[in-house]
C-alpha positions in Angstrom: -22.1 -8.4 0.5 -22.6 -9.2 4.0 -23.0 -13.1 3.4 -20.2 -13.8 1.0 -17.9 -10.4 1.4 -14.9 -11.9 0.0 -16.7 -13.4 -3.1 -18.2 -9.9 -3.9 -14.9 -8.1 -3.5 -13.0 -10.6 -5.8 -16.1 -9.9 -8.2 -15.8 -6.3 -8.2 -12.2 -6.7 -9.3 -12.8 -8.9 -12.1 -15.5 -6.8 -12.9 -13.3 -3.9 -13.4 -10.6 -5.7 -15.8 -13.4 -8.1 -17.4 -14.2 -6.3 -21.0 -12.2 -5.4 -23.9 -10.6 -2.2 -21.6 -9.6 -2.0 -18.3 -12.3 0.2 -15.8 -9.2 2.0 -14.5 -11.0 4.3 -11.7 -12.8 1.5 -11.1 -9.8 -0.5 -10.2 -7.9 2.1 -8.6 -10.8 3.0 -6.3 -11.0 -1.0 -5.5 -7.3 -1.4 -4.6 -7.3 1.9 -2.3 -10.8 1.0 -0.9 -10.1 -2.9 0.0 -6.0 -3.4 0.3 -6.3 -3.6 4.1 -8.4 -6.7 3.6 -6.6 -8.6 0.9 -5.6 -11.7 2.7 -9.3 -12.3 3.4 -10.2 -12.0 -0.7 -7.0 -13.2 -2.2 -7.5 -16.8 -2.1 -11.1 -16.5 -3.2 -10.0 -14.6 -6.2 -7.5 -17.0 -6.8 -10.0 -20.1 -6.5 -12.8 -18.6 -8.5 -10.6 -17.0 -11.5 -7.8 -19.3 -11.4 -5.1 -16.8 -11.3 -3.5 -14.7 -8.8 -5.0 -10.8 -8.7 -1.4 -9.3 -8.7 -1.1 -11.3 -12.1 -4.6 -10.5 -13.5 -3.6 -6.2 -12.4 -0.2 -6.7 -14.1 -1.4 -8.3 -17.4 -4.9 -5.8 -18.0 -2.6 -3.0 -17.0 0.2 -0.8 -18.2 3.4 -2.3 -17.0 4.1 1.0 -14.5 0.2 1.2 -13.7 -0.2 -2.3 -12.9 3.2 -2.2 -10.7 1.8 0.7 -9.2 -1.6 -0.8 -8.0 0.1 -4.2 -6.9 2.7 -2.4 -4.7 -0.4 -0.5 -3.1 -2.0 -3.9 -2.3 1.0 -5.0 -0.8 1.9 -2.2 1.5 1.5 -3.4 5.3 -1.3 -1.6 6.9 -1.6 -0.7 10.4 -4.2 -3.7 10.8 -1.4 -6.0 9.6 1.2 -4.3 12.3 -1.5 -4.6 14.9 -1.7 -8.7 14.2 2.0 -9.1 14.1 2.1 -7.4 17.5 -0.4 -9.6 18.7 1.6 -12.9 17.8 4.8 -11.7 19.0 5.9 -13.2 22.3 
């Protein structure tokens, strides 16, 4: 994981929503543990699977569940604060 992190994170959440059913704890404990690095796996994710995550969550998922665990990735974290302060003049 330490070569290639955001290949192997973007695997671990295919891996979770790859078979017939959905590894739900799996996923959930993906979405809480790597949210705060999202923009550094998203676009991986989106280059090796050819779809967006958020779209991937929301179509393996319950509509609520999958709405639940998208809104999770997208809420700012105090990293993201910390770089907007940082670019503000």
């Amino acid at each position: 994981m330490a070569l290639q992190p955001d290949v192997a994170v973007a695997n671990l959440f295919e891996r979770t929503m790859k078979s017939l059913g959905t590894d739900e704890k799996g996923l959930s404990a993906a979405v809480i543990r790597y949210r705060w690095v999202k923009p550094l796996f998203e676009n991986t994710y989106e280059k090796l699977y050819g779809r967006s995550l958020e779209e991937r969550i929301r179509t393996d998922t319950s509509a609520n569940y999958g709405d639940l665990l998208v809104t999770l990735l997208d809420i700012p974290t105090e990293a993201d604060g910390a770089v907007a302060a940082k670019s503000s003049p």
